[in-house]
N, C-alpha and C positions, 0 to 999 in steps of 0.2 A: 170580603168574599167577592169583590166586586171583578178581582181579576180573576178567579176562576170560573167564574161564570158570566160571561160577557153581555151586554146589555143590547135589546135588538137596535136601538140606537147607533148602536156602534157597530154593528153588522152592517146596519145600512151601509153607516158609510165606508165600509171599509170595502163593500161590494163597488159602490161608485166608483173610491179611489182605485181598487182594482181595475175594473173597467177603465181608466181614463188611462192609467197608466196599460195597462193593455192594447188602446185601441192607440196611444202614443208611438208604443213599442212598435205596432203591427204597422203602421203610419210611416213609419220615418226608420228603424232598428230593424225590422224582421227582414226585410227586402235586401239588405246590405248585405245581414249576417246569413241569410240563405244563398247570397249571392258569393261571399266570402266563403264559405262551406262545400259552393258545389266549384268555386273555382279549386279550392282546397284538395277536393276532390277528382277532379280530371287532373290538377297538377300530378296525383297519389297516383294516379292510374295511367298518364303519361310516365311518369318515373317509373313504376313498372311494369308496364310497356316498355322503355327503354332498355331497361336493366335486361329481362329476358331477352332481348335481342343480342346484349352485350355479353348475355351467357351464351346465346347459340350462337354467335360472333365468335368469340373465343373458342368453341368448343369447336368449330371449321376451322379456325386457326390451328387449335392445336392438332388435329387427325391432321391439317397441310402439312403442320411441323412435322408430324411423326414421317408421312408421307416424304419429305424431303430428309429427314436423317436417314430414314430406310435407304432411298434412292445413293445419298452419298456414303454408306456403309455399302452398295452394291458397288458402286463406281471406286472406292479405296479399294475392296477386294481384286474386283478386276485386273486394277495398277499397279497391284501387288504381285498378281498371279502373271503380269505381262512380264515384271520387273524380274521375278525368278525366271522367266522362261528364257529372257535374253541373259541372264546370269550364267544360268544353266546349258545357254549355247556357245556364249560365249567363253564358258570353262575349258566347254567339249571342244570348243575350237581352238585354243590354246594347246591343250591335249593332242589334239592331234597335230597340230603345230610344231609342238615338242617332240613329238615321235618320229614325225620325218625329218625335223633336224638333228634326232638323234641317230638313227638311220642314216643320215648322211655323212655324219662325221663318223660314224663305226665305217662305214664303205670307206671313206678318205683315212682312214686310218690303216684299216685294211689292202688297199692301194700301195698308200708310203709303205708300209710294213714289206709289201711284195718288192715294190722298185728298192727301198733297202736292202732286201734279200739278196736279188738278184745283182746288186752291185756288190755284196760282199764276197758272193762267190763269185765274181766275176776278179776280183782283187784277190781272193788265195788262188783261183786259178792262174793267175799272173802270177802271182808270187811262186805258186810251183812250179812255172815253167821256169823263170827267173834260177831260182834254187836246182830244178833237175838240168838245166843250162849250166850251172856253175858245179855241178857233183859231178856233169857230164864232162867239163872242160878239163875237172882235176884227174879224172880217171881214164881221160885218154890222154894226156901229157903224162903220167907216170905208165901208161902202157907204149906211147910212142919213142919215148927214152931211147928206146933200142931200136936200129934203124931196118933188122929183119921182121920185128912188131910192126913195121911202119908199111913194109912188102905186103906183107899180109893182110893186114886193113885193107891196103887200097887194095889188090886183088878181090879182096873179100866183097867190096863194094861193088868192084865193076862186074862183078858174075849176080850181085843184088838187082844190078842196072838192069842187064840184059834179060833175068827174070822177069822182068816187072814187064 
């Protein structure tokens, strides 16, 4: 029973040894390990420390980011809305490009159309005269035949003359 019930002999010394090894501790081990502990400590609290700044670091970075995708989503619309506009003018100027040079060739068409015209009839008018020249020539050679036909004309003529 001697170890369950411990003898004050042995309390004694186990207070002593406690003590000794305590004031050892306190001596030489407590000073380090308190001093290991609060460095331990300011390390923990430097690191978070750090870390929260590296969250509200980031968290500026990102609202910049967004800030500058915003921005270059304004600036592509813009370059877009510039690139239809010159598109869009330069369609209309094309258009209207094509219309005056369609316009012009309808007039130049219109034009030749006329001076052809006016040279075809100018070429049956020749030719009629040509032809009533030559129906003219057959129709008074078979009237002149006969030389009192021939009195007669010319009389006929010089009373036309003196008319005139």
């Amino acid at each position: 029973m001697g170890f369950v019930t411990p003898d004050y002999g042995t309390i004694f010394w186990m207070l002593i040894i406690f003590g000794i090894v305590l004031f050892i501790l306190k001596k030489f081990a407590w000073v380090p390990i308190l001093k290991a502990l609060k460095d331990r400590e300011k390390s923990i609290s430097d690191a978070l420390n750090t870390a929260e700044k590296a969250r509200k670091e980031v968290a500026g970075l990102k609202a910049s980011n967004d800030q500058i995708i915003a921005e270059a989503r304004r600036e592509k619309d813009i370059i877009l809305k510039e690139a239809r506009d010159i598109k869009d003018k330069i369609v209309a100027g094309a258009k209207i490009q094509a219309n005056a040079e369609t316009l012009k060739s309808i007039e130049n068409a219109k034009q030749q159309i006329i001076a052809e015209k006016s040279a075809a009839i100018n070429e049956i008018k020749q030719q009629v005269a040509e032809l009533s020249v030559m129906i003219a020539e057959i129709i008074i050679r078979k009237q002149l035949e006969n030389p009192e036909d021939q009195e007669r004309l010319v009389e006929d003529l010089l009373k036309d003359l003196k008319l005139k």
